[in-house]
Every structure is written in structure tokens, then in C-alpha cells.
C-alpha positions in Angstrom: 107.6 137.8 125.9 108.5 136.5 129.3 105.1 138.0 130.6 103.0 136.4 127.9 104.9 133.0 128.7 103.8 133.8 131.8 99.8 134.4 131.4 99.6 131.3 129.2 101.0 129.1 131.8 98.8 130.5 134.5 95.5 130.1 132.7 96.9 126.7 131.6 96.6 126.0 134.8 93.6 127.4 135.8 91.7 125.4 133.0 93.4 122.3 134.5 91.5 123.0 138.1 88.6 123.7 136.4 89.2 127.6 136.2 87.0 127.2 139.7 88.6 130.7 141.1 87.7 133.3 138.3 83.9 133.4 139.6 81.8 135.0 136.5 84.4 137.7 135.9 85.5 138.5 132.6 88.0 135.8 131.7 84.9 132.9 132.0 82.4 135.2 129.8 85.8 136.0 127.2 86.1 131.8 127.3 82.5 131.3 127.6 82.2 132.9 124.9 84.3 131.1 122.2 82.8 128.0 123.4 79.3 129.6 122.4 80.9 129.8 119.0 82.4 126.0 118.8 84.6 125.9 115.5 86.4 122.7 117.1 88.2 120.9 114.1 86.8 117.4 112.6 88.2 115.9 109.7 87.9 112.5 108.3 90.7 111.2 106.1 89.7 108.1 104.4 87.5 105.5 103.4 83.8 106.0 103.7 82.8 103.9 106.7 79.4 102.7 107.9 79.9 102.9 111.4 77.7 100.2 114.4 74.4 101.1 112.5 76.4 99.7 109.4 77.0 96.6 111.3 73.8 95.8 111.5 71.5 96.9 108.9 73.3 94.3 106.3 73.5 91.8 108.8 70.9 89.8 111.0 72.7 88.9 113.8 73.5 90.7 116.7 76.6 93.9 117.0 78.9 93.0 120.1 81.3 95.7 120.9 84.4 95.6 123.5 85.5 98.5 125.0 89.1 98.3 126.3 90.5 101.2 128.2 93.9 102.9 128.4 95.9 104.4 131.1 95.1 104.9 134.7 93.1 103.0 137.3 89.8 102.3 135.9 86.4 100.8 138.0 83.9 98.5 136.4 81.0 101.1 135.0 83.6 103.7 133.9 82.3 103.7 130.2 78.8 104.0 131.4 78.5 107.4 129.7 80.0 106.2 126.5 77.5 103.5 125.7 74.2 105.3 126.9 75.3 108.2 124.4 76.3 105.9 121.8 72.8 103.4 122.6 70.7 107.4 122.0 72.5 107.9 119.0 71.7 104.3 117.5 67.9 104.9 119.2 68.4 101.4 121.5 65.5 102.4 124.1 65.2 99.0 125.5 67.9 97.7 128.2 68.5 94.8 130.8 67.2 95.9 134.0 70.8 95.1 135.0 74.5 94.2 133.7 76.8 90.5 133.8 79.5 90.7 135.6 82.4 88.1 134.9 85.9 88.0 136.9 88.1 86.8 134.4 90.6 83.9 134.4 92.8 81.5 131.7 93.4 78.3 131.8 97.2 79.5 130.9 97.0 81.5 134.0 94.3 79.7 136.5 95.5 81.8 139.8 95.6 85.1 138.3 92.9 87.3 138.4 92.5 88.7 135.0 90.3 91.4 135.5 86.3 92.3 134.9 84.3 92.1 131.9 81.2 94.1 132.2 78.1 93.4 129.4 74.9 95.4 129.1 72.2 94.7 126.6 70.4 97.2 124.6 67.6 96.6 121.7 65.8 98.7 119.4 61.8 99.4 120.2 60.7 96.3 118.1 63.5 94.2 119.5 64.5 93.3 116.0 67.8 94.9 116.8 70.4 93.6 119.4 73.4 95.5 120.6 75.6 93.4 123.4 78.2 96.1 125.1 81.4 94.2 126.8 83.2 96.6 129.4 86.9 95.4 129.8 88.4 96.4 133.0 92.4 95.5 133.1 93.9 98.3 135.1 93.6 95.6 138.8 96.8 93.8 136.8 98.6 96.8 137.2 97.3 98.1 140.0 99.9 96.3 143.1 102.8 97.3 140.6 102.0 100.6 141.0 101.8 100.7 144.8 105.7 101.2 144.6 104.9 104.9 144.0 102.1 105.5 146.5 104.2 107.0 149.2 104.6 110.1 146.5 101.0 110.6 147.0 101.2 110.6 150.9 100.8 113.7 153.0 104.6 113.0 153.6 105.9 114.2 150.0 102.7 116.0 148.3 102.1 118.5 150.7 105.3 120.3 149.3 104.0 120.5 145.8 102.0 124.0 144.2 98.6 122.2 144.1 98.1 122.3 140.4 101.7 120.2 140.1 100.5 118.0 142.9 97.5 117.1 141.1 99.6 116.6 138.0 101.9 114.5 139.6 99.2 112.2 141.3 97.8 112.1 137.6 100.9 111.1 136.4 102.0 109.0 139.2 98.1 106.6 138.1 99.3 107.1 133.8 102.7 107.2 133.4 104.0 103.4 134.6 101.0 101.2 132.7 102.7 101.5 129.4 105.9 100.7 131.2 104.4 97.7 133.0 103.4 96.5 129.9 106.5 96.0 128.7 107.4 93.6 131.6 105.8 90.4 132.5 102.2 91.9 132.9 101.7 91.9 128.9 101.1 88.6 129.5 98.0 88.7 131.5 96.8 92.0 130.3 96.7 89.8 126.6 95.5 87.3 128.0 92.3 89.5 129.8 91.8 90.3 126.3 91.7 87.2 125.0 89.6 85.6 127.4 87.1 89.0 126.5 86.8 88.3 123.1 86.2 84.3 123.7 83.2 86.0 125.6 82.2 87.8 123.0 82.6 84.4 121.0 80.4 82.0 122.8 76.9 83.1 122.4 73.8 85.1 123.6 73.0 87.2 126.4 71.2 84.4 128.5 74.5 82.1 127.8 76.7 84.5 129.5 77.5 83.9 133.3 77.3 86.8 135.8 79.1 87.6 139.2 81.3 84.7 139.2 85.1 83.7 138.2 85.0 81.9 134.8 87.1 80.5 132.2 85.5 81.3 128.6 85.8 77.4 127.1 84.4 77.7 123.9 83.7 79.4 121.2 80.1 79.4 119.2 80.5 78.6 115.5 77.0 79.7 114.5 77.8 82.9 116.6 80.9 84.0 114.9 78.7 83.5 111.6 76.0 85.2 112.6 76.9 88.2 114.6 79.7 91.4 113.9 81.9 92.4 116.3 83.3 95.5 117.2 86.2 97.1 119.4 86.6 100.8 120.8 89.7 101.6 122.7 91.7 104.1 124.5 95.4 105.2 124.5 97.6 101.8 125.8 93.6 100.2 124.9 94.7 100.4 121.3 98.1 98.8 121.8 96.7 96.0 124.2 93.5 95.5 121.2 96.0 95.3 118.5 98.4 92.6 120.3 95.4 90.7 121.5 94.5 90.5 118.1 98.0 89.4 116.9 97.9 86.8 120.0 94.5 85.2 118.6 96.2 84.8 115.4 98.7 83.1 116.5 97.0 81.3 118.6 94.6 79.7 116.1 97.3 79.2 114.0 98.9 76.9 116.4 95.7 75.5 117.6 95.8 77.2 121.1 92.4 78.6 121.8 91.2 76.2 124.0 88.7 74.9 121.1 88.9 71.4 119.6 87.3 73.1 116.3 89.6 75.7 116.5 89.8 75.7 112.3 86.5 75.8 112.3 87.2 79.0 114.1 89.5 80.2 112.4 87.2 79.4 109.0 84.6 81.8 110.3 86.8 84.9 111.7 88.4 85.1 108.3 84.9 86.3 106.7 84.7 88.9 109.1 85.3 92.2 109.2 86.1 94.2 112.9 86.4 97.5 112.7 88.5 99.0 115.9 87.9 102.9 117.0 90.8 104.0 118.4 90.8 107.2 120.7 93.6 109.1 121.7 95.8 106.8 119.3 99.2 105.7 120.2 100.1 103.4 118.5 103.2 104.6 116.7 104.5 106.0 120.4 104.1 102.4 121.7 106.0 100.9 118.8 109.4 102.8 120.0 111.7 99.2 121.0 109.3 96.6 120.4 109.8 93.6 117.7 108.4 93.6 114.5 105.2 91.6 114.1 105.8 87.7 113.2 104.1 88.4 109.7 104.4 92.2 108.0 105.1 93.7 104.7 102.8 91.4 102.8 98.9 93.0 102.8 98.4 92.0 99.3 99.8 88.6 99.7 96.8 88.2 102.4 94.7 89.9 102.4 93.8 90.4 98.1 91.8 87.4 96.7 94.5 86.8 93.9 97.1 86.7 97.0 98.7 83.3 97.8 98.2 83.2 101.1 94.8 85.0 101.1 93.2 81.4 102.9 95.8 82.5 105.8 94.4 85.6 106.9 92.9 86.2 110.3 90.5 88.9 109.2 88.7 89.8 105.9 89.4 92.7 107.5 90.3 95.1 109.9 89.6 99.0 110.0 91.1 101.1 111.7 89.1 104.4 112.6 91.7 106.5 114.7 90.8 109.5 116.5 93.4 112.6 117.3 93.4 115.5 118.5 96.2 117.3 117.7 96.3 119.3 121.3 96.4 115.5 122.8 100.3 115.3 123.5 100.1 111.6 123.9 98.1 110.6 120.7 99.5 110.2 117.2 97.8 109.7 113.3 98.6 106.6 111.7 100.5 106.8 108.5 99.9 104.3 105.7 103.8 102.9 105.8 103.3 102.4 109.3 100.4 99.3 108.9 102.9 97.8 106.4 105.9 97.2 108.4 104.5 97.7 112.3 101.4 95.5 111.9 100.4 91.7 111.5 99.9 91.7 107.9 97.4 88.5 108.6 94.5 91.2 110.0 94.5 93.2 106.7 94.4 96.6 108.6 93.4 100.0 106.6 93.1 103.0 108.4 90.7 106.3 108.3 92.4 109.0 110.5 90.1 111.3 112.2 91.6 114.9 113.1 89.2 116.2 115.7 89.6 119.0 118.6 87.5 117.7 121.6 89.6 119.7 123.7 88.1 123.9 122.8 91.2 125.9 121.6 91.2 129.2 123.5 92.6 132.5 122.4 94.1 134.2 125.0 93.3 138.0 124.3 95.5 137.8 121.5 98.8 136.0 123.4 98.1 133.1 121.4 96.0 129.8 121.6 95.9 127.4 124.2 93.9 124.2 124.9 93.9 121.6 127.9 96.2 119.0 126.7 94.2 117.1 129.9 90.5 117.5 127.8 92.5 116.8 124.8 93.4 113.2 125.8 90.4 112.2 127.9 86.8 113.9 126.0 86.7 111.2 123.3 84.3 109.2 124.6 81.9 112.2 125.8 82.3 114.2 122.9 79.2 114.2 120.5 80.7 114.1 116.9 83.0 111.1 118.1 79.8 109.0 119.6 77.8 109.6 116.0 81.0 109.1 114.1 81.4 105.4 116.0 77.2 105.1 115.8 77.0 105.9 112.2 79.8 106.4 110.3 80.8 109.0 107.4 80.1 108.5 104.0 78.8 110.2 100.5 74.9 109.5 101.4 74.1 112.3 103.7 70.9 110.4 105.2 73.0 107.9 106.5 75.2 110.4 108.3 74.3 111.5 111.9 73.3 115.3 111.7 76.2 116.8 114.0 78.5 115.1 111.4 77.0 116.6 108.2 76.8 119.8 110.3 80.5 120.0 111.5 82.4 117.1 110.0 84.7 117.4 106.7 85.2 114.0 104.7 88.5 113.7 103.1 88.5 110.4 101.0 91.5 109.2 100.4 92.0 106.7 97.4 95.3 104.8 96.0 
């Protein structure tokens, strides 16, 4: 037993390096191998769900989606992959020639800087379709906190770690304080990054947006919220930061402090939309642990049902959640139903799909016993095929609508009350 404790550990390793020393011996063509044969996991638990193509086929405006990342430092361009996959799967073959760049600031906080909000524009051949893409980049907030740990990362201290733990460490050294800064009196401006993203998002088209400068989003568009659907994807601590920002908004416009003198006329149109939010690598019921309840919770029907009383007080129409997990991620969790009810803003009438999908490949290990990176596990969402055409297209009863890798290795699970 101790020797197969042993093996598992070392070729957990390996695949954490890159399994760079084995050459092509017999361990890469055995692994090799069971990649060839892909039976990774996918199973949707839930509602039917249209997916960005949804968005705008019954609507004529244009799809804006915010991308909000989780952990880790992160550099302006780092979902770059993400979107050209997910632009191919939607067939968007016409793009700016270039991005907008926008360094973000508040009015709330004026000499802080916020952050970077990225935006790309894609079309559709005939142009008849318009995708915006907003890249929000927080992780600059935390960034000087963190420099209290970078003499761990010196020559001084790593040299006397095994390689593979010094990499680990430096990995954790980047992850592991975000969601503890978060806690402290960051939240605030990471919220209020978010915030500013989605006023963005808010305030118009492509050729109203300001690039390479230091702005303060003023206003919202009325005719925009009417006309266009909006969209978030997220990772890990993403999620969290999404969900709050959302909470923040509501409050906000419910005490009239967007920054908008027509803020009910604001609030008029957000409460006929619906914004879906895919989360990857979810974590939301880990980043609960000590936190408040939400101002509003328990009461979904209340708001969020047209015979409710206070259905005129809801933020959203509504809000779905589409939560991606794989099971080998040790840092991402599915969402049960009781937890929407008592851990979230009943205001944003939140249901959830759960998605169980491997993105990490699950290795036998000649028979020791199964194994996959818990590293690939928590960072392939956003390159892994079946989650781009899930986020593209949906899942649903009508097969056409369905991207073919879904139909092909995706098992729908509806789920009804």
C-alpha cells in the first residue's frame, strides 16, 4: 500500500511539470492512450438553456458579455483564447482591427485605480449580428497586498524547496491570499471595478466607448438596457465578486446611488431582463463560510413570481445560473437548490443548472487507481471545447440547436419541481 501511495504521488507530480521527463517511453503512450479514448464526464442538471446564440436570435439588439476572472495575478488579454473559441463556435468572422482599453475609476473612489476593462467586437458575416466582449482585469487591487509574501519567492527561501513544491508554493503564494483580501477593505474596490464594468456595458455602442484612457462610466443608456442582453462568465473568487457586484447594483438603485439622475428609469429596464452568469470552477458555497446573510433572502416567490407582492421590487426578471464543476477541482463546489434560498439576494431571482464536467482527463494508473491534475481540473474551463459550445449554444430538447460536441458527449438531466 505504501508503494502505491507512493507511485500515485510521483506521477501526480510528474503531470503537474508537464510529465516533461518521461520522453516517449511507455508511461506517455499508456496516458496517451486514454486520452485517445476521451470518456471525460459532462452532465447537465437542469433547465434547458439557450446559451449566447439564445441571446440573440429572439432579440435584436446587441449580446455584451463580461468576463471577470478569479484568483491569481491576471494581464489584460488573458481571456484571449476564451473569446476567439467562443466567437468560432457562434461563427463571428468579423472583428475590430483592435481592442478599447479603459483604466477604471469611481467617483466613490477617484484616486484609486480600479483596474482594466478590455472590449473587443465581433459580428457575424452579414453584420446583422453584434457580439461586444468586456475583459475585466481586478487582480492590480490586490497585487501590492500581496508583495508581503514575495520574499518566499526569492532565491533566499525557494531554493530549499523539491522543485515541484516550489512551484506549488509560488502557485499558491499568487491564489491563496485574493480570497483573503477580499474579505478586508479591498472588497470595496474590487465591487466597485465591477460596478463601474457593468455601467460600461450600460452606456451604449462600440463607437461610444473610450479607449486608453482613465474614465469614470457616468451614465447609463436607457434605450441600451432595452435593447441589448447581457451576459457574465466568471472564474473561482470571479463568481463571488459577480454575485456581490450584482447584490451592490441592487442596492444601489434602490437607494438611488448609481450615479444616474434616472436611476428608476434604470431600474425599470434591468427588471425585464434576464443575465445569465456561467460560472467556472464554482465556489460559491466555499466563499459563503463567515460572511452575512444577504439584505433580502428566503423570499424567491415573493419577487420574483408575477402573483408575488413585491414582484415590481426585483432587480432581475431573472438570473441563471449555469455552474460548471469538476469534481477533480478541489476548490470548486455544485450549487444546491437550498443554498439560492437562504445565501442569495432573493431580488435577482437566481435558478441554477449545475454542470458536472471532467476537463481535467482522469488517468488510471496501471491498475493503482485513478488520478487527475487537480491543477487542469481548476484552470481548463475556459479552453475546454464542450464548455465554450455549452456557453455558445446552450443545452436543450431540440438537438439542432445544440452544438455537435454536446449532442456527442453531453448528458441532459432536467430537473423539474
Amino acid at each position: 500500500m505504501k508503494n502505491n501511495t507512493l507511485i500515485i504521488i510521483t506521477l501526480a507530480s510528474l503531470f503537474i511539470s508537464g510529465c516533461s521527463s518521461f520522453g516517449k517511453g511507455i508511461t506517455e503512450a499508456f496516458l496517451e492512450k486514454q486520452e485517445a479514448e476521451d470518456t471525460r464526464v459532462c452532465e447537465v442538471w437542469g433547465e434547458a438553456f439557450s446559451g449566447l446564440q439564445g441571446q440573440t436570435i429572439q432579440h435584436n439588439g446587441k449580446v455584451k458579455v463580461l468576463m471577470v476572472h478569479g484568483v491569481g495575478d491576471h494581464k489584460p488579454g488573458y481571456s484571449t483564447e476564451f473569446y476567439e473559441k467562443l466567437a468560432k463556435e457562434l461563427d463571428l468572422s468579423v472583428t475590430s482591427k483592435t481592442h478599447k482599453d479603459i483604466q477604471l475609476s469611481s467617483a466613490e473612489f477617484p484616486e484609486k485605480a480600479l483596474g482594466n476593462l478590455r472590449i473587443k467586437r465581433y459580428l457575424n458575416k452579414a453584420k446583422s449580428k453584434e457580439f461586444l466582449f468586456y475583459e475585466l482585469t481586478w487582480s492590480d487591487i490586490t497585487a501590492k497586498e500581496k508583495e508581503v509574501l514575495a520574499y518566499d519567492n526569492s532565491g533566499e527561501y525557494s531554493f530549499r524547496r523539491a522543485k515541484v513544491n516550489d512551484l506549488m508554493k509560488r502557485f499558491s503564494n499568487d491564489t491563496g491570499p485574493d480570497p483573503i483580501i477580499y474579505l478586508g477593505e479591498s472588497r470595496e474596490n474590487i465591487l466597485a471595478s465591477f460596478v463601474e464594468s457593468f455601467c460600461w456595458m450600460t452606456a451604449g455602442n462600440w463607437a461610444d466607448l473610450p479607449t486608453d484612457t482613465k474614465a469614470v462610466c457616468k451614465a447609463s443608456d436607457i434605450s441600451s438596457i432595452n435593447n441589448d442582453q447581457y451576459a457574465f462568465v466568471s472564474h473561482s473568487l470571479g463568481s463571488r465578486i459577480t454575485i456581490d457586484g450584482m447584490q451592490r447594483i441592487t442596492e444601489d438603485l434602490g437607494k438611488g446611488k448609481v450615479g444616474h439622475t434616472e436611476h428608476e428609469k434604470v431600474k425599470n429596464a434591468l427588471r425585464n431582463k434576464t443575465i445569465p452568469i456561467y460560472m467556472m470552477s464554482n465556489q460559491l458555497p466555499m466563499l459563503q463560510l463567515g460572511r452575512k446573510l444577504p439584505e433580502v433572502s428566503g423570499q424567491h416567490s415573493e419577487y420574483c413570481t408575477e402573483q408575488g407582492a413585491k414582484f415590481a421590487e426585483r432587480m432581475f426578471t431573472k438570473t441563471p445560473i449555469i455552474a460548471f464543476s469538476d469534481p477533480n477541482d478541489l476548490l470548486s463546489y455544485a450549487i444546491p437548490p437550498r443554498f439560492v434560498d437562504k445565501y442569495l439576494d432573493s431580488r435577482l431571482c437566481i435558478d441554477v443548472t449545475n454542470i458536472n464536467i471532467n476537463v481535467a482527463y482522469v488517468y488510471d494508473i496501471f491498475g493503482v487507481g485513478k488520478v487527475a491534475n487537480p491543477m487542469d481540473a481548476h484552470i481548463g474551463y475556459d479552453t475546454d471545447d464542450r464548455v465554450v459550445a455549452l456557453i455558445a449554444k446552450g443545452i436543450g430538447p431540440d438537438k439542432k440547436s445544440n452544438a455537435d460536441i454536446v449532442n456527442k458527449r453531453c448528458r441532459w438531466i432536467e430537473t423539474i419541481d
